[in-house]
C-alpha positions in Angstrom: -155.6 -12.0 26.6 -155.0 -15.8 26.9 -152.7 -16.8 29.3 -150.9 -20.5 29.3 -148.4 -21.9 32.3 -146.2 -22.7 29.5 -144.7 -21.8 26.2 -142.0 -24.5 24.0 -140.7 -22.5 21.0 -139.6 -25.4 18.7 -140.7 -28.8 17.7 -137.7 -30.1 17.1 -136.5 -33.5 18.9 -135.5 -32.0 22.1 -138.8 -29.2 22.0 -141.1 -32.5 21.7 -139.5 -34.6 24.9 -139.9 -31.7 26.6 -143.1 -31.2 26.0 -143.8 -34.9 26.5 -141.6 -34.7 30.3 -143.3 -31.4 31.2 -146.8 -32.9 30.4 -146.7 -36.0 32.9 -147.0 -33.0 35.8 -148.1 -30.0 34.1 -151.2 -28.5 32.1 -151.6 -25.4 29.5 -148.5 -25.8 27.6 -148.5 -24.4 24.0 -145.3 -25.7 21.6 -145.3 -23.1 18.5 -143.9 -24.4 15.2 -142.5 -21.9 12.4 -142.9 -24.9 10.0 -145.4 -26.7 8.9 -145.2 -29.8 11.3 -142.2 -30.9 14.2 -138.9 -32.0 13.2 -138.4 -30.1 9.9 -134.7 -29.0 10.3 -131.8 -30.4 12.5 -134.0 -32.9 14.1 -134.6 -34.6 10.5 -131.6 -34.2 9.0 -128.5 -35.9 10.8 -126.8 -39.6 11.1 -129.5 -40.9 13.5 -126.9 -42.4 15.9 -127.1 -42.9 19.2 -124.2 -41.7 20.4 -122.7 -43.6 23.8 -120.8 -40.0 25.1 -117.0 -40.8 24.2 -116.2 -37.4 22.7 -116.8 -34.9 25.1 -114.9 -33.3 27.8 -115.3 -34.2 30.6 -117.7 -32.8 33.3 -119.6 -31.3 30.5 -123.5 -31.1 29.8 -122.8 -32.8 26.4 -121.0 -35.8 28.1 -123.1 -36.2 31.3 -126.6 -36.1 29.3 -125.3 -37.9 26.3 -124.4 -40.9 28.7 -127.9 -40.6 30.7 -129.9 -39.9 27.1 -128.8 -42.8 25.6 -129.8 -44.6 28.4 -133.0 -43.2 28.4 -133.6 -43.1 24.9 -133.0 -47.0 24.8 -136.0 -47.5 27.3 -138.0 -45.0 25.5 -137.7 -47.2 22.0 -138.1 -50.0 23.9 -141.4 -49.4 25.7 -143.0 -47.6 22.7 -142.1 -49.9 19.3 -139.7 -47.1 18.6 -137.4 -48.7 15.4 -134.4 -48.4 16.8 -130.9 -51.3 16.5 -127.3 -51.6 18.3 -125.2 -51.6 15.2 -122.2 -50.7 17.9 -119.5 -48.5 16.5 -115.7 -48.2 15.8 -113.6 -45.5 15.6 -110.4 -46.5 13.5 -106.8 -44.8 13.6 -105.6 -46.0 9.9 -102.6 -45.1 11.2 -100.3 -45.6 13.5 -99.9 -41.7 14.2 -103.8 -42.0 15.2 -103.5 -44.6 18.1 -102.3 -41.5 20.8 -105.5 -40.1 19.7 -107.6 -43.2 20.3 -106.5 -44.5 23.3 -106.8 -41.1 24.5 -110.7 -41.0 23.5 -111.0 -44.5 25.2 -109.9 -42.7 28.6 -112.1 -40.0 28.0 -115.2 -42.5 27.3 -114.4 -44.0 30.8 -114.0 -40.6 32.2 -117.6 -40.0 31.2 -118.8 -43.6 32.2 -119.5 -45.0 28.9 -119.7 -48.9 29.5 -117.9 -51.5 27.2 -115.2 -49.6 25.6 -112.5 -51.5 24.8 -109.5 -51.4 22.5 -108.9 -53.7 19.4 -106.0 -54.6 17.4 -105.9 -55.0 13.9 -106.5 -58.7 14.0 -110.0 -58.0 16.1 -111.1 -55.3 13.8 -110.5 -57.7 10.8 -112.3 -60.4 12.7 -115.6 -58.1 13.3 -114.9 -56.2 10.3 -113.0 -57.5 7.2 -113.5 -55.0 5.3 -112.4 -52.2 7.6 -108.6 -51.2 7.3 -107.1 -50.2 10.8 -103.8 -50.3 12.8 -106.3 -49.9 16.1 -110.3 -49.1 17.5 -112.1 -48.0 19.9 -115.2 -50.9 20.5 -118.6 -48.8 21.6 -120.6 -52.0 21.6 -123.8 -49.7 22.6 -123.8 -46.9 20.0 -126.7 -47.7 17.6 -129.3 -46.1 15.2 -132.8 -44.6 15.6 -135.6 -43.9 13.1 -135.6 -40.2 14.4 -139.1 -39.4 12.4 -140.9 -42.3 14.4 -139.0 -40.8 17.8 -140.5 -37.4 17.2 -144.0 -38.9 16.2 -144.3 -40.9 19.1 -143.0 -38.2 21.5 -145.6 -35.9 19.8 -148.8 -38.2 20.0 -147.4 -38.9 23.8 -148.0 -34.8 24.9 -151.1 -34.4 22.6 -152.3 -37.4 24.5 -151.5 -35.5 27.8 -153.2 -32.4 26.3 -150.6 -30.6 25.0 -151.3 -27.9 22.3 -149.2 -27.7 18.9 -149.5 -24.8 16.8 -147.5 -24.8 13.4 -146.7 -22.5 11.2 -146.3 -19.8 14.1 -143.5 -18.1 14.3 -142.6 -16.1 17.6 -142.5 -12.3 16.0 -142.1 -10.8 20.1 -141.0 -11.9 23.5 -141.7 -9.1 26.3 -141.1 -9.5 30.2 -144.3 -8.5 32.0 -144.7 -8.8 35.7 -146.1 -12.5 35.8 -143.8 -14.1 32.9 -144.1 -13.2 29.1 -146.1 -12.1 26.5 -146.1 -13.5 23.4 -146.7 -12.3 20.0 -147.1 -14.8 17.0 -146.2 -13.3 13.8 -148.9 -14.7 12.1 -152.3 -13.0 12.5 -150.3 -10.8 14.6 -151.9 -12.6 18.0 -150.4 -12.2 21.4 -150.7 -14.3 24.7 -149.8 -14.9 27.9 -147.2 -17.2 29.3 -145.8 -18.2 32.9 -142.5 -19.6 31.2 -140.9 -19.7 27.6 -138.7 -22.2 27.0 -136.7 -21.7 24.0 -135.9 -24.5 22.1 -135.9 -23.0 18.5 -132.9 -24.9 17.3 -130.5 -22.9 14.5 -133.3 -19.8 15.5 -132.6 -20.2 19.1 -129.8 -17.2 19.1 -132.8 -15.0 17.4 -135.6 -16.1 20.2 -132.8 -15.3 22.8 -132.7 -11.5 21.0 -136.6 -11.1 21.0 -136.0 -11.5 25.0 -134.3 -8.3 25.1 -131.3 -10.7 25.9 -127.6 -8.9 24.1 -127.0 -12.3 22.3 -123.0 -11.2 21.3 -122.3 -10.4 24.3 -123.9 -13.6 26.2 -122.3 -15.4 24.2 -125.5 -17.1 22.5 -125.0 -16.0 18.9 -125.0 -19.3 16.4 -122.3 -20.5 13.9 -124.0 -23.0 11.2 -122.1 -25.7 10.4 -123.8 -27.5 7.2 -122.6 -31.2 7.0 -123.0 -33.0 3.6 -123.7 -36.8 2.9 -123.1 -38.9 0.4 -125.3 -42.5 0.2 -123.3 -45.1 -1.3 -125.3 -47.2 -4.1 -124.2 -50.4 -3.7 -124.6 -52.4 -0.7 -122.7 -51.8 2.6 -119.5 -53.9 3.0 -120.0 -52.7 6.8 -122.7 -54.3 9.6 -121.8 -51.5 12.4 -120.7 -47.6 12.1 -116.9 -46.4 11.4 -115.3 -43.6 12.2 -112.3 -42.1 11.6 -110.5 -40.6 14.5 -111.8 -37.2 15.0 -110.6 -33.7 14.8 -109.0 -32.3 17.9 -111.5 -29.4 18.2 -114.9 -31.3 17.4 -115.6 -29.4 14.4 -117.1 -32.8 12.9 -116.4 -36.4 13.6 -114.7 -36.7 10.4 -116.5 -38.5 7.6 -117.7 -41.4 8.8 -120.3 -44.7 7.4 -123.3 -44.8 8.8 -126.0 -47.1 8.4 -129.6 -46.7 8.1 -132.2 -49.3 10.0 -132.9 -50.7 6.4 -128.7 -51.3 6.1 -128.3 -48.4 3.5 -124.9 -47.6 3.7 -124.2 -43.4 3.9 -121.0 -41.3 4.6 -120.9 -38.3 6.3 -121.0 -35.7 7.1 -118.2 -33.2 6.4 -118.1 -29.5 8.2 -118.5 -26.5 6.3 -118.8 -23.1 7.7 -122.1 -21.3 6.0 -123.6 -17.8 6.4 -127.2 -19.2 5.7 -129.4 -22.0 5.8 -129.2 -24.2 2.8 -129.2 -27.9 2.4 -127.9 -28.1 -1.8 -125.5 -30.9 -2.0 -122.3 -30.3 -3.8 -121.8 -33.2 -6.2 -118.1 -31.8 -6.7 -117.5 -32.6 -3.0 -117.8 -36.6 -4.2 -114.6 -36.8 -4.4 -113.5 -35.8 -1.0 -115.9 -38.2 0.5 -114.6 -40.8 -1.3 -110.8 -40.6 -0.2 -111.8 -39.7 3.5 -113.9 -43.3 3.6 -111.5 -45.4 1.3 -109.3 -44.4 3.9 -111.1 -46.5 6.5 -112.9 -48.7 4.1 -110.7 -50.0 1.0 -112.4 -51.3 -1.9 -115.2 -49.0 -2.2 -116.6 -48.0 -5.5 -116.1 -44.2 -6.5 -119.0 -44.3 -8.7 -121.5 -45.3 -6.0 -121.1 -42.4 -4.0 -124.5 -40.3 -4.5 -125.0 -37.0 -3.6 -128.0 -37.5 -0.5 -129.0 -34.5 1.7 -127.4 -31.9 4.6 -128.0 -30.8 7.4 -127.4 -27.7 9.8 -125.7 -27.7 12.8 -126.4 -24.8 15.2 -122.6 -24.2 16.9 -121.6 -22.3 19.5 -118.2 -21.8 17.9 -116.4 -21.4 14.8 -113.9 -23.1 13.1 -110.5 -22.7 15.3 -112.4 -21.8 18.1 -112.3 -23.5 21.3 -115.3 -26.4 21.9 -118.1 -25.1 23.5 -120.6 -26.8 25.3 -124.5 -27.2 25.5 -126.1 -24.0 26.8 -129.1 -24.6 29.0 -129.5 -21.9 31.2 -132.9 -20.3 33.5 -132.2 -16.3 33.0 -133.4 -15.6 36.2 -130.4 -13.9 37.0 -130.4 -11.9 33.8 -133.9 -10.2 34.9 -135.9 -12.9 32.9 -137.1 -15.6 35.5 -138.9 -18.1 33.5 -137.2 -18.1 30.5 -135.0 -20.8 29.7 -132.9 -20.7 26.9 -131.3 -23.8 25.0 -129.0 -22.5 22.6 -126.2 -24.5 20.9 -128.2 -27.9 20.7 -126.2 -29.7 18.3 -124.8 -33.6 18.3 -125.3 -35.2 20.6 -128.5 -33.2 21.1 -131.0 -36.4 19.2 -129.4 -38.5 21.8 -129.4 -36.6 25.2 -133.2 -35.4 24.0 -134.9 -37.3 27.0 -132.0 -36.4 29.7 -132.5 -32.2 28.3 -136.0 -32.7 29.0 -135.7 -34.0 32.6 -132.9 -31.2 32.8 -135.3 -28.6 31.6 -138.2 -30.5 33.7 -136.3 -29.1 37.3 -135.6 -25.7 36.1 -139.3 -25.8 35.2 -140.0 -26.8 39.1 -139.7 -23.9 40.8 -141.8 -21.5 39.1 -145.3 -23.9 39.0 
């Protein structure tokens, strides 16, 4: 049987930095792809911010490696041509019921040590944005946009280079504990291997890849929620230079619906939060309307008529609506009976941002078995 040091299951965004950290120190890893090539689900289909780390409690994975991601993830575009711009963001309260809630998010971004935060009134927000209706915001002057497709590509070439091996369309079918790590069994072909460590980076599958472990996934706390998030592209062009968004629900569900831009300055809103029981990326055109009050809202004058149904997205959540805000999980089993596998499970937003900071993460559990 062939045996590899090891095994990535996923080639999502956060899959491919790891496979691009690991690869600097390591060789014989394998990255196996259900689909076709990397980045065909969450990865692909989100805002493309880069988020700065002003929304999460404190203390928490998602706030620490948001922070250090972004950081990292700045150098990363910078050193490799990676299209990338600091639009900077705003998060409005339209009213003046909102302003508790903002100021309170402003503490929380220094909590986390996001730099540059500052609060505006009414009279700055008209004087960065004019079009942008606001009592209040919150300034992130280093939030910005990515062209996630060119990330992931240039990630990708990066391990190949270092000898990494990809293998789409293979989908894990078993994952069984053997005295030296794992064997693994791809569905197709029905071929098996050797590896020292699985990491399990299988995105909105993760939960499943967890289960083939032997690992009780209800009880651990690992099974997924999706969350499918709608946008809406708006026709006409953006009366907006830098990202708005609304004040955002208490418990994180979704940011609200907010306007993005893309690197060309298309103009998109979303996305919403809808609880689904499977994967499916239709986009209601009914739901039109709802987009369009939640941005006129924030952004007066828009045109109804230019909202256009564009695409959705998955997100793999920890927790479901009403229930309390779970964080990232990232976690060697070692102490479940499975040293050497390492299980990230619940990777959504800010998981494109804190991709690079994961790796490194994931990099030091990695340490102590090779």
């Amino acid at each position: 049987m062939d045996n590899v040091s090891v095994t990535i299951i996923g080639a999502g965004v956060v899959g491919l930095a790891i496979a691009k950290e690991l690869s600097a120190k390591y060789s014989d890893i394998v990255v196996l792809e259900r689909h076709e090539s990397f980045g065909k689900e969450t990865s692909s289909r989100n805002s493309e911010v880069i988020h700065s780390g002003i929304y999460y409690p404190e203390g928490s994975l998602k706030a620490r490696l948001c922070v250090e991601g972004a950081r990292q993830l700045y150098e990363l575009c910078q050193a490799n041509l990676i299209p990338f711009k600091k639009t900077g963001k705003l998060i409005v309260a339209a009213e003046q019921s909102e302003v508790k809630g903002l100021e309170g998010l402003y503490e929380k971004g220094r909590r986390n040590s996001v730099e540059g935060l500052s609060l505006l009134d009414s009279g700055d927000v008209r004087r960065l944005e004019p079009d942008v209706r606001a009592v209040s915001a919150l300034h992130s002057p280093d939030t910005g946009i990515i062209d996630s497709h060119s990330l992931m590509k240039s990630l990708y070439t990066m391990a190949v280079a270092k000898g990494v091996m990809f293998s789409f369309q293979s989908e894990v079918a078993a994952l069984e504990r053997e005295k030296d790590g794992f064997v693994v069994r791809i569905r197709q072909e029905d071929y098996s291997f050797g590896s020292k460590i699985v990491i399990n980076s299988a995105g909105l599958s993760s939960d499943s890849v967890a289960g083939l472990a032997g690992m009780d996934i209800e009880a651990r706390g690992y099974k997924l929620k999706y969350c499918k998030g709608s946008y809406f592209s708006y026709a006409k062009a953006s009366p907006v230079s830098m990202l708005v968004y609304p004040v955002p629900h208490e418990e994180l569900i979704g940011l609200g619906v907010h306007a993005t831009l893309d690197l060309g300055g298309r103009l998109r809103f979303g996305p919403d939060a809808e609880y689904v029981d499977h994967v499916d990326y239709a986009v209601d055109p009914g739901k039109r309307d709802s987009f369009y009050e939640g941005a006129v809202r924030i952004i007066p004058g828009l045109d109804r008529e230019a909202f256009i149904p564009d695409m959705a997205g998955i997100r793999p959540k920890l927790y479901g609506e009403g229930d309390k805000v779970r964080d990232f999980v990232i976690s060697d089993e070692a102490d479940k009976g499975l040293p050497g596998l390492i299980n990230l499970v619940g990777i959504e937003s800010p998981g494109l941002t804190a991709s690079p900071a994961i790796a490194k993460m994931v990099a030091g559990m990695v340490q102590k078995y090779l």
